[in-house]
C-alpha positions in Angstrom: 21.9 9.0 -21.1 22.1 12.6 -21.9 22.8 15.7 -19.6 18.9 16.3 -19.9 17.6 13.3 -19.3 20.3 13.1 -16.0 18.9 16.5 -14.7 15.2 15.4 -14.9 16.2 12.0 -13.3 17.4 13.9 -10.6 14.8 16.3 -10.6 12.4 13.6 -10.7 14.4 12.2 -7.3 14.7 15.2 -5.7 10.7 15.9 -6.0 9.6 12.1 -5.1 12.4 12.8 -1.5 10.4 16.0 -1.5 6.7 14.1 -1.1 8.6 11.2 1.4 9.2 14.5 3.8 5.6 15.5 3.4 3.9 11.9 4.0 6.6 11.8 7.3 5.3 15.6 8.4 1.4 14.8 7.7 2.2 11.4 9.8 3.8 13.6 12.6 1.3 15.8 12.4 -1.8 13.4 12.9 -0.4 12.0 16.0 0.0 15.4 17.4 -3.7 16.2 16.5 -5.0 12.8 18.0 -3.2 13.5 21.1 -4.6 17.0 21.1 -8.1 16.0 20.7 -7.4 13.4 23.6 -6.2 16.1 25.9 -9.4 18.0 25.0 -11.9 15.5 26.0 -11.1 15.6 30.1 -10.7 19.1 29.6 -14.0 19.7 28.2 -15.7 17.7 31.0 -13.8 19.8 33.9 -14.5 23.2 32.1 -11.5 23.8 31.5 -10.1 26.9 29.7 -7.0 24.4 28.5 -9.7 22.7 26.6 -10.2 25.8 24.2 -5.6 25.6 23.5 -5.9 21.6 22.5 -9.4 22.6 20.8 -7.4 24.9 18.6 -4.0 23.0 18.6 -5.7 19.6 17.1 -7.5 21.6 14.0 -4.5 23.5 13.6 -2.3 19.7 12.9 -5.3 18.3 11.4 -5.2 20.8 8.7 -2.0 20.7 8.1 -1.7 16.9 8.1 -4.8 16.6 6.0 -3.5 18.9 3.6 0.5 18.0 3.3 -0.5 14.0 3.2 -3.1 14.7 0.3 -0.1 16.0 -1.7 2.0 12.8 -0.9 0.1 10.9 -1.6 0.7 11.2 -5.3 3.8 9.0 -4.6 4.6 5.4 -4.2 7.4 6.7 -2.2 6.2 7.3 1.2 2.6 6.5 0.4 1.8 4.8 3.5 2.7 7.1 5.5 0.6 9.5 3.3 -2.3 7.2 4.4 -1.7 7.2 7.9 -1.2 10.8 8.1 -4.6 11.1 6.3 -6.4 8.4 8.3 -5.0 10.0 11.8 -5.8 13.7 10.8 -9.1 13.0 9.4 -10.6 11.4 12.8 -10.7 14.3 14.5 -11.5 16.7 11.9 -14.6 14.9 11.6 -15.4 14.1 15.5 -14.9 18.5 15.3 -17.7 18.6 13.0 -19.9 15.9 14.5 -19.9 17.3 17.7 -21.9 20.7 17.2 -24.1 19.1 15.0 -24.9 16.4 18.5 -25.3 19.1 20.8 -27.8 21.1 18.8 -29.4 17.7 18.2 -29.4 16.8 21.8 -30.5 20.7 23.1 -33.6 20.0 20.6 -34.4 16.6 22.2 -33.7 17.1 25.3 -34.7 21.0 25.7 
C-alpha cells in the first residue's frame, strides 16, 4: 500500500468516526426533543407560559436531530443510531405540524 492510498484510508476513517458522532448527537438530540414535547403537553393544558420554552426547545432538537442524523445516515457505521435519531426527532416535528392544522379543524366544527 502506498502513502496515498494510506492517507485516503485514514481519511476515509476519520470521515466514517465523523458520521458515528453525528448519528450519536441526532440520537441525543431526539430524546431531548421527545422529552421537550412531553413537558409541553401539561403545560399547554395549565396555560402555562413554560409551555412556549419546551414549545421552542423541542423544534429547536428536532431540527437539529433531523438534520445531523440524515447526514449519518450515509454510513453503516453508526446507522442505527442514525435511525433512531431520525425516528425520535421526526415524531414531534410532525405532532408540531398536526396540531394547528386540528385546532383550525376543530374551531370550524365546533365554532
Amino acid at each position: 500500500m502506498t502513502d496515498i492510498d494510506s492517507f485516503q484510508t485514514e481519511e476515509h476513517e476519520e470521515e466514517l468516526q465523523n458520521r458515528l458522532g453525528r448519528a450519536v448527537l441526532a440520537l441525543i438530540a431526539g430524546i431531548f426533543a421527545m422529552t421537550f414535547l412531553i413537558l409541553f403537553v401539561p403545560n399547554l393544558f395549565m396555560r402555562s407560559k413554560a409551555a412556549v420554552l419546551w414549545l421552542i426547545l423541542s423544534i429547536i432538537f428536532s431540527l437539529v436531530g433531523f438534520v445531523t442524523g440524515l447526514s449519518a445516515r450515509r454510513t453503516t457505521k453508526g446507522r442505527g443510531l442514525a435511525v433512531a435519531g431520525i425516528t425520535l426527532t421526526a415524531i414531534p416535528l410532525l405532532m408540531m405540524v398536526a396540531m394547528p392544522i386540528f385546532s383550525v379543524i376543530y374551531y370550524l366544527i365546533a365554532g
